[in-house]
C-alpha positions in Angstrom: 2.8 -17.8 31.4 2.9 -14.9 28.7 0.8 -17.1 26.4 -3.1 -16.3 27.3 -2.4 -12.5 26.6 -0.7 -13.9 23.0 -3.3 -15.7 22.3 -5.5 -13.0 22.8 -4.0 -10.7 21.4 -3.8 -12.3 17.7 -7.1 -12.8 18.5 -8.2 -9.2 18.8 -5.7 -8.3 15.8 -8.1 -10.8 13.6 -11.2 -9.9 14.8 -10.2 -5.8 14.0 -9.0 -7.2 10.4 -12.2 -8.8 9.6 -13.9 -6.3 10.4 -11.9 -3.7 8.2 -12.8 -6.1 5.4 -16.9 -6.3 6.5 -16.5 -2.4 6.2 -14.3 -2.2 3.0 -16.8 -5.1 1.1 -19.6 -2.8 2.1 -18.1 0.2 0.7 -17.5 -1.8 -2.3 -21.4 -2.5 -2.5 -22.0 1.1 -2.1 -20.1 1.8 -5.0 -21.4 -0.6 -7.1 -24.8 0.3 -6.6 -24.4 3.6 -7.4 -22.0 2.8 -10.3 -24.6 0.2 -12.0 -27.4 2.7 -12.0 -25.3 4.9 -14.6 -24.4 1.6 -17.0 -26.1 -0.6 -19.5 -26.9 -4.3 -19.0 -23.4 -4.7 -21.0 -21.1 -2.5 -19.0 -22.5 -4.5 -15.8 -22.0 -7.9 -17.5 -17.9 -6.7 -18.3 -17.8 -5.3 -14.3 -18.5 -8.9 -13.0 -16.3 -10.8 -15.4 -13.6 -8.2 -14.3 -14.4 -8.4 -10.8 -13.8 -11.7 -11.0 -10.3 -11.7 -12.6 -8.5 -8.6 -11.7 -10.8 -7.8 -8.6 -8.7 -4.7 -7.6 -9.1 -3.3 -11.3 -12.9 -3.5 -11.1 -13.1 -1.8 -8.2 -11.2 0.9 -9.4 -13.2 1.4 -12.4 -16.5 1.5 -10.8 -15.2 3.7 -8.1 -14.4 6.4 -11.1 -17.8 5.8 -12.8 -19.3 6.0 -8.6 -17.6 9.7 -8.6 -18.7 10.6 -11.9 -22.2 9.8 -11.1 -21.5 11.2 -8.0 -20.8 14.9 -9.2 -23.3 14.7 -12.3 -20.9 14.5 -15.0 -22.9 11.3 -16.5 -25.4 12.7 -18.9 -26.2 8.7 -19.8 -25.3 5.5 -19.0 -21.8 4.2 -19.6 -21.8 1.7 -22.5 -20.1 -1.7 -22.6 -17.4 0.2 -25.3 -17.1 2.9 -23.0 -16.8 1.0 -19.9 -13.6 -1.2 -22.1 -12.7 2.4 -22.7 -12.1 3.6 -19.2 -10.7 0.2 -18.3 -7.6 0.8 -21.3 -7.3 4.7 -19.5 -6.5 3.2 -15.8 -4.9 0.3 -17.4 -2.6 1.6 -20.3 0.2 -1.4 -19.2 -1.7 -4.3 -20.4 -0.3 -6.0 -22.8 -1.7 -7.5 -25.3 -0.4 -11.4 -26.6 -0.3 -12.9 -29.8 -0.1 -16.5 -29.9 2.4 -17.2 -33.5 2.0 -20.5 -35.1 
């Protein structure tokens, strides 16, 4: 008999967690937007292959660049070295392989 209010109730729960993720993405735009206007064609062209890999990494680099753009501390556009830069700064942990023949 409890099972219609069940029901419903998972129901709601995952129509309030999509829609923390529509909101969340669309912050994520945001960001990106602003970010890109402050990088070169290069620095855009790393974002999306790192988005694509290590999506959580991405979106913590662009947020810093968002900020830095943000409150004017960009005097020109982030390179594609200087984007790989900041990417080595939030990520010091990665480590680097060497395959030995």
């Amino acid at each position: 008999q409890k099972m219609p209010d069940d029901i419903q109730d998972i129901r709601n729960n995952k129509i309030k967690e999509l829609e923390q993720q529509q909101k969340i993405a669309q912050q994520i735009v945001q960001l990106e937007n602003l970010a890109k206007q402050y990088m070169t064609r290069e620095a855009i062209e790393r974002y999306s292959n790192l988005k694509v890999a290590h999506q959580e990494l991405a979106i913590n680099v662009i947020s810093l660049i968002a900020k830095a753009a943000r409150t004017n501390q960009l005097k020109q556009k982030i390179t594609y070295q200087q984007f790989k830069a900041i990417l080595a700064e939030i990520n010091p942990s990665k480590e680097r392989f060497r395959i030995i023949k």
